[in-house]
C-alpha positions, 0 to 999 in steps of 0.5 A, spaced: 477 435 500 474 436 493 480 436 490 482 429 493 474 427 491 475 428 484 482 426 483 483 433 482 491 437 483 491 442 488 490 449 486 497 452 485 500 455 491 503 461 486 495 463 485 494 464 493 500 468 493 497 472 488 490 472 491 493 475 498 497 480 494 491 483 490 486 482 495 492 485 500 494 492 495 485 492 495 484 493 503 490 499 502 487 503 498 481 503 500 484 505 507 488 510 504 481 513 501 478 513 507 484 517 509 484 522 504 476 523 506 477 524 514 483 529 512 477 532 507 472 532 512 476 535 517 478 540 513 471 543 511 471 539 505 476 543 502 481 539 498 487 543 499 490 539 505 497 539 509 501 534 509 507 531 511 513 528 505 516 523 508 521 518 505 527 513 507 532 509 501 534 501 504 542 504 505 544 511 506 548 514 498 547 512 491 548 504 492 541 502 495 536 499 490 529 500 495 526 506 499 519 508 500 515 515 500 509 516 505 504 522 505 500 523 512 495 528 513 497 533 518 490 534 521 488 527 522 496 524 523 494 519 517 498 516 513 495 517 505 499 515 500 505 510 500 509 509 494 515 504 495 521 505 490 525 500 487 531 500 482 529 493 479 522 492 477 519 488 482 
């Protein structure tokens, strides 16, 4: 509504876009820390937690251009680091 006050253009949908993705990837780190705190404190403070590798390619073979990594905690079944896999940069 400003916008139209000050015969000002609308702000660019490729700035909101960005804005979700960024406040987005900030909400995920702050979880996967959180869940890296829980596996800590449920293992006495100790550092050295168990964890569960998991990871998965888009297609089965050499052909497939996505896949992602996780790694969850075995104590709390938390899932504490993610890490997608692409052969383009996206």
């Amino acid at each position: 509504m400003f916008c139209g006050i000050m015969n000002l253009p609308l702000p660019s949908t490729n700035f909101t876009k960005f804005n979700n993705i960024l406040a987005s990837r900030e909400t995920c780190e702050e979880s996967l820390a959180e869940a890296v705190r829980e596996a800590i404190d449920e293992n006495d403070g100790e550092r050295h937690i168990a964890v569960a590798v998991e990871g998965s390619w888009q297609k089965r073979g050499f052909s497939s251009k996505n896949g992602v990594v996780t790694v969850t905690s075995v104590d709390t079944s938390k899932v504490i680091d993610v890490e997608i896999l692409s052969k383009h940069w996206i």
